[in-house]
N, C-alpha and C positions, 0 to 999 in steps of 0.2 A: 267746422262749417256751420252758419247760420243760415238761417230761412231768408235772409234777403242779399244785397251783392256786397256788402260789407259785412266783416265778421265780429259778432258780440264781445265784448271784452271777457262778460261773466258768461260763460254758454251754462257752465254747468246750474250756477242758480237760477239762472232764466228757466232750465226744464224744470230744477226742482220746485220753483215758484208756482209753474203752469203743471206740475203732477199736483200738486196739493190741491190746487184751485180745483182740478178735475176730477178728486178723490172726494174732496167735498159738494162739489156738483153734482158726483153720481151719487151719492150717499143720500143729498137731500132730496135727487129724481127717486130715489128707489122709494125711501119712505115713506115720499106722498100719493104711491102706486103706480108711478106712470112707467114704471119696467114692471119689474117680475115677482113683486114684495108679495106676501100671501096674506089675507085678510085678518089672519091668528097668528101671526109671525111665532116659531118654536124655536128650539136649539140649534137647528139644521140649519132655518133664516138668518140666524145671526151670526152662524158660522160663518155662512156663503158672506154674507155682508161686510166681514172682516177680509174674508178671501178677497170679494173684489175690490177692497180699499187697497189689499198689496198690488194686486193686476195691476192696477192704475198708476200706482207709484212706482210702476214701469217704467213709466214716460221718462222718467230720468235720463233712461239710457237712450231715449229713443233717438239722439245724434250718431251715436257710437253703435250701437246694437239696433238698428229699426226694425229688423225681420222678427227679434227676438220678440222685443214686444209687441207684435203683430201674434209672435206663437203664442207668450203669455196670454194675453188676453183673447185670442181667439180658443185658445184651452179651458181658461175659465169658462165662457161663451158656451162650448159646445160640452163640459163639464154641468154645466146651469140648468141645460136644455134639455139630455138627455133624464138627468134628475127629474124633469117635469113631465119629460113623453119622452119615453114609454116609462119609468120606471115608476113616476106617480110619487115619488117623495114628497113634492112640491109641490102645491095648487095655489097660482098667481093669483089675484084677485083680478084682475084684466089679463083672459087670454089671449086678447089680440094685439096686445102690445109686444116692442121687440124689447126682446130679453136683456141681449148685450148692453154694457155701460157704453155712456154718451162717450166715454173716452176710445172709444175704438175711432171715431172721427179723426182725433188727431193722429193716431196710433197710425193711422193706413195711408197718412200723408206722409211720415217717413222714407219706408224703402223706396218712392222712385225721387223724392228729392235728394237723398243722399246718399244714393247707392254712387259707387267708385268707377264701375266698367259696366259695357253690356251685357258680361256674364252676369251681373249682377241684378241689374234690371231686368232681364229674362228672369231670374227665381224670383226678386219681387213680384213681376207683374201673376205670377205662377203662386205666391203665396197669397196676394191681394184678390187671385181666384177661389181661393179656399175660404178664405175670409169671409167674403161675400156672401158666401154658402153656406157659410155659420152664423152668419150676422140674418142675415132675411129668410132662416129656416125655410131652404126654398124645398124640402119633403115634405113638408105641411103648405103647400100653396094656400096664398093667404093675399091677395093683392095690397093691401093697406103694408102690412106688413113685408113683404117684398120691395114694396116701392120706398119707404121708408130704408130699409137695409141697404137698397142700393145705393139711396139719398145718402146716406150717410159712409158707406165704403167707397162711395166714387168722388163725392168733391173733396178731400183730400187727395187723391192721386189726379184729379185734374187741375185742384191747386197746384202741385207740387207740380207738375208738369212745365204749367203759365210761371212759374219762380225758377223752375230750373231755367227755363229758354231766355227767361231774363235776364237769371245773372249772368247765365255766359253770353249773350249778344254785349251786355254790360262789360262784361269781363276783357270779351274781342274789342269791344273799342277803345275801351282802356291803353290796352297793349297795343290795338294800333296808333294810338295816338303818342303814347311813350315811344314807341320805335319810328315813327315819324318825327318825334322831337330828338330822339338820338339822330337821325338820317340828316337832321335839318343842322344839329352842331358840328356833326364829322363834315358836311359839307363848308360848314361855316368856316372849319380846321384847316380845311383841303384849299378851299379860297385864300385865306390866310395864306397858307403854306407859297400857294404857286405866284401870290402876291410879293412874298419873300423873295421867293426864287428868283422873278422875273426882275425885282430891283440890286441882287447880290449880281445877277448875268450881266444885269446893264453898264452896272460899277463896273464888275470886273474886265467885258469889254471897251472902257471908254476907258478906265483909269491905265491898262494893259498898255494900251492904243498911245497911251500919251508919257509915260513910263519907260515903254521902252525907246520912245523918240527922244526921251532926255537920256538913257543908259547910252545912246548912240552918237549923242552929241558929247558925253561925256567922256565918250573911247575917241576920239576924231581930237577931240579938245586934246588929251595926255599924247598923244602922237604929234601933236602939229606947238605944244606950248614949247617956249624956247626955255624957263627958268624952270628949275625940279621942283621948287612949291608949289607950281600952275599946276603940274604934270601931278605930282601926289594929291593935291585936293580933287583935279577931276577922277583919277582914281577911285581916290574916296567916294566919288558922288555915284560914280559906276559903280562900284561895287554896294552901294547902299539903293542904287536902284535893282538891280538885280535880288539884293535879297528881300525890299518892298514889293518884288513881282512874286519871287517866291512864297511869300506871308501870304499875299493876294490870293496867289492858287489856292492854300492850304483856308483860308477861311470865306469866301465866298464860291458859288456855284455857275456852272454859263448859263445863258438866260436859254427858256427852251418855250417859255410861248411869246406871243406878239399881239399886244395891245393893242384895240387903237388909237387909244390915246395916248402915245408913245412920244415924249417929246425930244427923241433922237430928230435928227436933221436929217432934212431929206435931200433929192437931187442938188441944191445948191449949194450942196456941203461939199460937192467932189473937187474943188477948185481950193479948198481947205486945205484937203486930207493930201492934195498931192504937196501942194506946196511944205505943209509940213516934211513929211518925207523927204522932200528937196532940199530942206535946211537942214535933214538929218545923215545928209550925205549919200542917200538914196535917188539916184535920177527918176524920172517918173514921167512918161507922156501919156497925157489927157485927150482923147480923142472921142465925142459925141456927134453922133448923126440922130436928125429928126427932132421932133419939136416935144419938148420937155411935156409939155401940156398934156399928152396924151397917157401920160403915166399917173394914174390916182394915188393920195397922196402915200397910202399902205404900202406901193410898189417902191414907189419913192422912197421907203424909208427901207425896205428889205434890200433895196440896190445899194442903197447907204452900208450897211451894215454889210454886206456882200464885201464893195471895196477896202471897206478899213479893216476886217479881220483877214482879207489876201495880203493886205499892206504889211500888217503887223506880223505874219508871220513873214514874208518876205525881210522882214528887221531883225527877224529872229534866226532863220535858217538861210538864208543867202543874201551874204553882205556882200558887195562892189556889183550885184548884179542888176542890170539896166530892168526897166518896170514900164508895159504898156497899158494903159487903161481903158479898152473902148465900150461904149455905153450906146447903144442903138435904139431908137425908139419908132413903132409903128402905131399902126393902127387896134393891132393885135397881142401885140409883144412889148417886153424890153430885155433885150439881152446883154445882160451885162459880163464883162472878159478881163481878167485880171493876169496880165502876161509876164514870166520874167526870163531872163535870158541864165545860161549860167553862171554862175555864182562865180566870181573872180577870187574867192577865199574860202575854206572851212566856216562853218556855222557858230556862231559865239556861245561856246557851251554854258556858260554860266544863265546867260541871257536863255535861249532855246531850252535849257531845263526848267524855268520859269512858268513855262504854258502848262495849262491842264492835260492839255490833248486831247481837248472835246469841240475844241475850235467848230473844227472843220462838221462835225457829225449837230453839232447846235445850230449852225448855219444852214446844214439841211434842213433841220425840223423848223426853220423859220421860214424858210425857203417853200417848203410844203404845204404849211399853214395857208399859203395864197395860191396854192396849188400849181406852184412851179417846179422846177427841175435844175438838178445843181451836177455840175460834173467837174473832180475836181483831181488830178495827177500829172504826173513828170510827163514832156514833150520830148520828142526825137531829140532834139540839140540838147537836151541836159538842163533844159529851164525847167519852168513848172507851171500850170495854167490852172486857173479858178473861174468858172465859165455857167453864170445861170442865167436861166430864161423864165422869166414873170409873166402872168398874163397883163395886158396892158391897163385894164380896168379890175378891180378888186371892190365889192360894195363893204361898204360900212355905214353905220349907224347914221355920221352926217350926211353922209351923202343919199340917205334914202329921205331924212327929215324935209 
């Protein structure tokens, strides 16, 4: 850990650089008397003088160990002091100076910058109390000297205080700005992704849509052709539509949101879709009340999508069976009804294994997206009914410009 919100390359030569600088700082304080140096400096002086060159070359560890060096040199400190009062070894040439090396300064900005937990910072703030006590020999009251001890044990831990809050508010935005930029590319994934989605559904309901009107023209065709090469190649083309709807299922998905700007066909596609169906041997009556207009253009396109996937299964699960279409429009609503009678034949298995079997559950969640209502199962007589109701107006984007 570094003293700012990025970490030093070299931590460890950066302390040892700043212990020397402060071993030599307090050596040249000592000797010009402005600590505790004695006027006749003897053996004992240059003892202690060697002692506090090692104090100081404490700092080393002062990232890794801070309390340590707080106790080293608060040991020397109160080691110093006592030598001088009461025991009288030492007579400073200035009494009134504080004793401690100028290096307890940085010493006592350690433990609250880099202590780990609150456990931790509780015995810091608990050892920077002793400290204090040692540093401004508060049993000898001495104001100069107190206020100087304080000066000098408190703005390192008020430093240290203004650098911790910094690098972590520093550190907090960091990370939130990283987990905002992850937030912002999962989202970008997610867009992407339903982007996908929405054009493999669309495929596979148009391509579906028109795939199985040729596999049905192609079964009509080998039934009605009079020579066995007509009759084997519409086979062929049958049986190659059937396994293009099969491929189809297996590599795209049905579409499950709704655009608006969807460029499916809207209401005046319904006069298409039957007709198709009509040439695909499928009867089909079309039957609309009320005036188109009143349906915007989103409902328009969900009532589209409504009719050609009742159509298509209808192509798939009940062949010879007759098909009503009716389509109401009010003020209010559009109710669109996709009817068919019983099936005059079994279901063309090859063909009807072809669908996903999400048809009908994609169509609801289209259907809901405009917060409509879909009802969709078998009838007393053995047909089957595909029956939503839209609300009449739906806003979107153009239509609010």
């Amino acid at each position: 850990m570094s003293d700012g919100p990025c970490h030093d390359r070299h931590p460890l030569a950066v302390d040892a650089a700043l212990a020397i600088c402060f071993v030599l700082g307090d050596i040249a304080l000592t000797l010009t008397g402005a600590t505790w140096w004695p006027e006749q400096p003897g053996p004992l002086a240059w003892t202690l003088l060697g002692l506090q060159a090692l104090a100081c070359l404490s700092l080393v560890a002062r990232r890794r160990a801070p309390l340590t060096v707080v106790a080293v040199l608060g040991a020397f400190t109160l080691a110093l002091t006592l030598l001088i009062s009461p025991v009288h070894a030492l007579t400073p040439a200035h009494s009134g100076n504080v004793w401690a090396p100028f290096s307890t300064a940085l010493a006592a900005y350690g433990p609250l910058f880099y202590g780990k937990n609150a456990r931790n910072r509780r015995t810091a703030f608990l050892a920077l109390g002793i400290f204090t006590l040692i540093v401004a020999r508060a049993w000898e009251p001495s104001l100069t000297v107190i206020t100087i001890g304080l000066l000098r044990t408190a703005v390192g831990p008020l430093l240290a205080l203004y650098c911790d809050a910094r690098r972590r508010l520093l550190c907090a935005l960091t990370e939130r700005a990283e987990r905002a930029e992850r937030e912002r590319y999962l989202l970008a994934e997610q867009a992407c992704a339903e982007e996908r989605a929405r054009l493999a559904g669309e495929m596979h309901d148009v391509v579906t849509h028109r795939v199985s009107l040729m596999v049905l023209q192609a079964g009509a065709l080998r039934v009605t052709a009079s020579d066995e090469a007509t009759r084997r190649a519409a086979e062929e083309l049958r049986a190659a539509g059937c396994q293009a709807l099969e491929e189809l299922r297996d590599l795209v998905g049905i579409l499950r949101t709704a655009p608006e700007d969807d460029p499916t066909p809207s209401l005046d596609g319904f006069a298409a879709l039957v007709a198709e169906s009509a040439a695909a041997g499928v009867p089909v009556e079309l039957a609309e009340r009320g005036d188109r207009s009143l349906a915007s253009p989103v409902v328009g396109r969900t009532a589209y999508r409504t009719v050609r996937e009742a159509l298509t299964n209808v192509h798939k699960h009940a062949p010879g069976a007759r098909v009503t279409v009716e389509v109401e429009y009010d003020e209010t609503r559009v109710r669109v009804a996709v009817r068919n009678t019983r099936p005059s034949g079994g279901p063309n298995s090859e063909l009807a294994r072809t669908g996903s079997g999400l048809g009908i559950a994609g169509l609801r969640q289209r259907i809901e997206l405009v917060h409509g209502s879909l009802r969709a199962g078998p009838e007393p007589d053995g047909g089957f009914c595909v029956e939503a109701v839209l609300p009449a107006f739906v806003p979107t984007a153009e239509s609010m410009v």
